[in-house]
Every structure is written in structure tokens, then in C-alpha cells.
C-alpha positions as CSV (number, residue, x, y, z in Angstrom):
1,X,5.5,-26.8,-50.3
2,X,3.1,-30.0,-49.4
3,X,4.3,-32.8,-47.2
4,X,2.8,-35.9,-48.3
5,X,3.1,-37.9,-45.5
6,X,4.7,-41.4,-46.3
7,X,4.1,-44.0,-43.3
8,X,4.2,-47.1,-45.3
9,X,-0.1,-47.4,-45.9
10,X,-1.5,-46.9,-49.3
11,X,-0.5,-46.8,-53.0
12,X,0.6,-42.9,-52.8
13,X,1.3,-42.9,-56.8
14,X,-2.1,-41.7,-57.9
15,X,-1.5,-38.9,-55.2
16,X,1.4,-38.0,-56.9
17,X,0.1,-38.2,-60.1
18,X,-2.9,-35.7,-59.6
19,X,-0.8,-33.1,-57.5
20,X,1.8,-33.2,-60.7
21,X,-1.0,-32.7,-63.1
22,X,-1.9,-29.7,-60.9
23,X,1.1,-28.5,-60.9
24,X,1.2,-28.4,-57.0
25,X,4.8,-28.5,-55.4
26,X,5.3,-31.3,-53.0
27,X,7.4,-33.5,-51.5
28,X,6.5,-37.5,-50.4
29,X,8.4,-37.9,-47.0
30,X,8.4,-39.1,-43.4
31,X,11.5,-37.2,-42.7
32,X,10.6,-35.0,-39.9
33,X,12.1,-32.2,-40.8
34,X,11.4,-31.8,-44.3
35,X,7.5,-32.0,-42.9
36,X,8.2,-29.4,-40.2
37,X,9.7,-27.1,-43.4
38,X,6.7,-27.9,-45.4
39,X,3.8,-25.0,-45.4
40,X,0.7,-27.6,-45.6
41,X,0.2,-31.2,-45.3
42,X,-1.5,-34.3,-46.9
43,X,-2.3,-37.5,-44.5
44,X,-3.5,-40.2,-47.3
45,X,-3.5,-44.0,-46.1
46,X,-5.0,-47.3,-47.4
47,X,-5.6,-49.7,-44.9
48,X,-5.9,-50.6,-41.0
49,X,-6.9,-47.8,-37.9
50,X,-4.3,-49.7,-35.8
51,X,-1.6,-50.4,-38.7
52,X,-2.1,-46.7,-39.3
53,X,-1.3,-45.1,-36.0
54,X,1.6,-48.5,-35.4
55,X,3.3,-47.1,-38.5
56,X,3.1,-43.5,-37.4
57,X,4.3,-44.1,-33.7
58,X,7.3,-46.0,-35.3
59,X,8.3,-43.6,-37.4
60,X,8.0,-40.8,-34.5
61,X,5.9,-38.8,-36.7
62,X,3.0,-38.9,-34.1
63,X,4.5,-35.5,-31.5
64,X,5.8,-33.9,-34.9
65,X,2.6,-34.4,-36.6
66,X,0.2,-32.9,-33.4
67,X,2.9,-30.3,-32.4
68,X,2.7,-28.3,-36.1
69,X,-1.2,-29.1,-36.7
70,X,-2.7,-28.5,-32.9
71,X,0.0,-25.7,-31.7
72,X,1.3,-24.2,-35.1
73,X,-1.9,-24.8,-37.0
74,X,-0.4,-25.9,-40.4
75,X,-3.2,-26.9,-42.1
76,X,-3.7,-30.7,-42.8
77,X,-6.1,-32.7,-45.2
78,X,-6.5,-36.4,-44.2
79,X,-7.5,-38.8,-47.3
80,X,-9.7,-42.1,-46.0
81,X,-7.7,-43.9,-43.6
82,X,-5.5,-40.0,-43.2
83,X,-8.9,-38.9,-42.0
84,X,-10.0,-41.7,-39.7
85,X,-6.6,-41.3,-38.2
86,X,-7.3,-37.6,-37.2
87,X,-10.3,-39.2,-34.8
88,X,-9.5,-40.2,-30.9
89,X,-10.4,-43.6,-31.5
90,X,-10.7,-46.1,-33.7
91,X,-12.1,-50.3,-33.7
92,X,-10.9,-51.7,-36.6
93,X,-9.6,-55.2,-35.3
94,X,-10.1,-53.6,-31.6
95,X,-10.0,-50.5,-30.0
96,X,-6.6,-48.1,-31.0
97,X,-6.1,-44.4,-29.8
98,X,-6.0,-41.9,-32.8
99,X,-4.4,-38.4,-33.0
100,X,-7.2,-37.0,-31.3
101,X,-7.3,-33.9,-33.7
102,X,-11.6,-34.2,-33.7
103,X,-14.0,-35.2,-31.8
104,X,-14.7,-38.3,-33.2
105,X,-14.5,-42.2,-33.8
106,X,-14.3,-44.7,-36.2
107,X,-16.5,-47.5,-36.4
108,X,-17.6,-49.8,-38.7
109,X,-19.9,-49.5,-41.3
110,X,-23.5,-51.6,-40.9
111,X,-24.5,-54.0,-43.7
112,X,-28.1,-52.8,-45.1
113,X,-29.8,-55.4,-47.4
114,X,-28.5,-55.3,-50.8
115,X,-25.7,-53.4,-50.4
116,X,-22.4,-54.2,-50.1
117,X,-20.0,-53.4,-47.2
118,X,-16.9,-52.3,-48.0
119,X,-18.6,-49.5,-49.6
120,X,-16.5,-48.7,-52.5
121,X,-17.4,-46.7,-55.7
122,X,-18.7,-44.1,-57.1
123,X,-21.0,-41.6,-54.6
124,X,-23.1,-38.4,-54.3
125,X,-21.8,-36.0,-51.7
126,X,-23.8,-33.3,-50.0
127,X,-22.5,-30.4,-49.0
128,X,-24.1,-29.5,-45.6
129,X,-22.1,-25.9,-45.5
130,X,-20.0,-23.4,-47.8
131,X,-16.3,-24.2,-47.7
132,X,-13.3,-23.7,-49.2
133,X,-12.3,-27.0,-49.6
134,X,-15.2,-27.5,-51.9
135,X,-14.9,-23.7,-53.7
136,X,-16.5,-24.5,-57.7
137,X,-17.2,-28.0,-56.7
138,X,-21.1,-28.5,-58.0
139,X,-23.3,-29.7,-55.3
140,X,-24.4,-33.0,-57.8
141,X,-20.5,-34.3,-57.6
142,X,-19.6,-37.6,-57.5
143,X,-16.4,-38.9,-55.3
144,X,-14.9,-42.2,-55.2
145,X,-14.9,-43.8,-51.9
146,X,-13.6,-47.2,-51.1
147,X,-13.6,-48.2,-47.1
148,X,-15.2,-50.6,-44.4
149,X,-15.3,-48.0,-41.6
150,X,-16.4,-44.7,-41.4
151,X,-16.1,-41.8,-39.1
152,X,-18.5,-40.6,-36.6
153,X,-18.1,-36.6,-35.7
154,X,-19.6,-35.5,-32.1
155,X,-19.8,-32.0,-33.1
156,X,-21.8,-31.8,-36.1
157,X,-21.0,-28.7,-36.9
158,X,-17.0,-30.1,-38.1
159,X,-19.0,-32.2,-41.1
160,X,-19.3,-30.5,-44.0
161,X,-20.6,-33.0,-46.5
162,X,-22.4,-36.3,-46.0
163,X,-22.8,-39.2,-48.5
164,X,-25.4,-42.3,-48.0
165,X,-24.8,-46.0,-48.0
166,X,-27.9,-47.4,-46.6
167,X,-27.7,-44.9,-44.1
168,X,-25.9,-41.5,-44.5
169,X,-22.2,-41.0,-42.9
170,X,-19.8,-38.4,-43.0
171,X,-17.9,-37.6,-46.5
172,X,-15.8,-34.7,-45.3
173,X,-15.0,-32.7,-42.2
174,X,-13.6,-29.0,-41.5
175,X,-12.2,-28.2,-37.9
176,X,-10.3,-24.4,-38.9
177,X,-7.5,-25.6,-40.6
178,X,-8.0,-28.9,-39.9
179,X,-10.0,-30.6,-43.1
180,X,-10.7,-34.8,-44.0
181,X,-12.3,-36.4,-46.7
182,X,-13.3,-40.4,-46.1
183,X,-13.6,-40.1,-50.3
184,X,-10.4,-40.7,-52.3
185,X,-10.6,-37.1,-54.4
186,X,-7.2,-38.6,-56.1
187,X,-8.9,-40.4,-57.6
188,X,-12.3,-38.3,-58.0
189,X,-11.5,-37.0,-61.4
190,X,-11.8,-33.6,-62.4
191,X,-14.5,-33.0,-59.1
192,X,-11.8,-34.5,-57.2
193,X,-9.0,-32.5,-58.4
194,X,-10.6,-29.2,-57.6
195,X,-10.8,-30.4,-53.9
196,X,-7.1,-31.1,-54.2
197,X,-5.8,-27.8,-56.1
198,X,-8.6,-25.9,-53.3
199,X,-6.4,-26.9,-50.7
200,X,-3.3,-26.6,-52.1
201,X,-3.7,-23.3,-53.6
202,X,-6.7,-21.7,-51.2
203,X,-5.7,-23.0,-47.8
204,X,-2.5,-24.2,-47.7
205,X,-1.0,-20.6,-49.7
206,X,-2.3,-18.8,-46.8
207,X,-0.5,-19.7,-44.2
């Protein structure tokens, strides 16, 4: 079973929507038991760094959370703000301490001439190494993205696909069990999906 993790950012309904039509067995909680029973989980968010990690430290989900992904290894997949989350620091409307899962921090995106910051929409993502996570995913895919921050890895080798906005930026990240994607694949259509049952059904089922 999935945990999606429900700390009060984001419209989780599309989620919920595309892990039904997979036909992927989950359950939307903050309860920290039910998570700790869960075999796999799902960090999604919409919104603010520091709303984020204010919403997770009141729920006490922030030890639960880093206890079963850093010591138990349960493998995790953060969507957008889930993902910038996972960094150790972010500076949307200051600086705010993240869960420190990757080397990494979240800044804002720079405004190039003729485009538009937030950065939302359809985009190419290229895949800079095999994965699971992106297992029968064509290497032309588009994703849809929608965000005004971005994260910025120190080890290159945890990025494994890059997408461009002016300048190119990190699309998705593996760290062992440990996976992000700053695209929405909810809402990615059928490309999207197969990121979604890959996890589900090649990560998460062996653990």
C-alpha cells in the first residue's frame, strides 16, 4: 500500500484520480501510523518551501517521515513542492531548513527574456541516465510542470533528467530509493502515468 501524504498543500484529487485509474492501492493520510504501515510513499505539495515544511512540523510528520525514508529506506517519490521539500534548504520568501534527504537547494528560477517565470506548462525532459522510474517512458516525452523555484542538486550524479526554461534545471532526481520529480506526472497524461504505475509497481513492490 502507498501513503499519500496529506499535509494540507496541493489539490491531491488529480493524484487520486490517476493512482485509481491505475489501479494502484493507496491510502491519502497524515496519520502516522497508517504511513509507518504503508510499503511506499508519495510526497505531492502545491505551494510555499516554508508553508511546506510549517505544515509538516505541525503535523509531527517530519521524525516519522526521515526515520522510515533515511533509516528504514522505504522508498519515497516527491511531486514539485514534495520534491523541493526533500532538499536541505530552501528560499522561497527566506531561507527555511528542508528534510535534508539530498544534497541540494531550492532557489528561484531566473527570468530570461521572453519567457515567463512561473514556468508552467507543457515540457521536454531529458533523461541523463537509465532508471526505473522512467522504464518505457520515450526519451521525446513531454511533462507538465508548473512552479517558480527549482531545485539545485550538488551531486550531479542524483539528477536523472533535466528540462530547459531559458536555462536547463533539474526535472527529476534518484538517490537509491529516494526519487523526485519537479514535473507534475498526475497530470502528465499517459507519459506521466507510466512514471506513476513505475513506482508503484517497480519500486515500491520491492521492498
Amino acid at each position: 500500500m502507498l501513503a499519500l501524504i496529506d499535509y494540507g498543500l496541493g489539490n491531491l484529487r488529480s493524484i487520486c484520480a490517476a493512482l485509481e485509474r491505475l489501479d494502484i492501492r493507496y491510502e491519502r493520510t497524515a496519520d502516522a501510523a497508517r504511513i509507518r504501515a504503508a510499503d511506499a510513499l508519495i510526497i505531492p505539495g502545491v505551494g510555499a518551501f516554508q508553508d511546506g515544511m510549517r505544515n509538516l512540523q505541525t503535523l509531527g510528520l517530519i521524525p516519522v517521515l526521515s526515520s522510515l525514508v533515511l533509516e528504514q529506506e522505504r522508498p519515497v517519490l516527491g511531486i514539485c513542492l514534495g520534491f523541493q521539500l526533500m532538499s536541505f534548504e530552501g528560499f522561497e520568501f527566506g531561507r527555511a531548513e528542508g528534510l535534508g534527504w539530498l544534497d541540494a537547494r531550492v532557489i528561484k528560477m531566473e527570468p530570461m527574456e521572453g519567457l515567463r517565470i512561473p514556468h508552467v506548462g507543457w515540457n521536454d525532459c531529458v533523461q541523463k541516465k537509465p532508471t526505473t522510474l522512467f522504464a518505457d517512458v520515450p526519451g521525446d516525452a513531454l511533462f507538465y510542470f508548473t512552479h517558480s523555484y527549482h531545485v539545485e542538486c550538488r551531486d550531479p550524479s542524483d539528477v536523472i533528467a533535466t528540462s530547459d526554461h531559458g536555462y536547463s534545471f533539474v526535472a527529476a532526481v534518484q538517490r537509491g530509493h529516494i526519487f523526485g520529480t519537479q514535473f507534475h506526472p498526475e497530470k502528465s497524461q499517459a507519459h506521466g502515468l507510466t512514471v506513476l504505475k513505475n513506482f508503484a509497481t517497480r519500486i515500491a513492490a520491492r521492498c
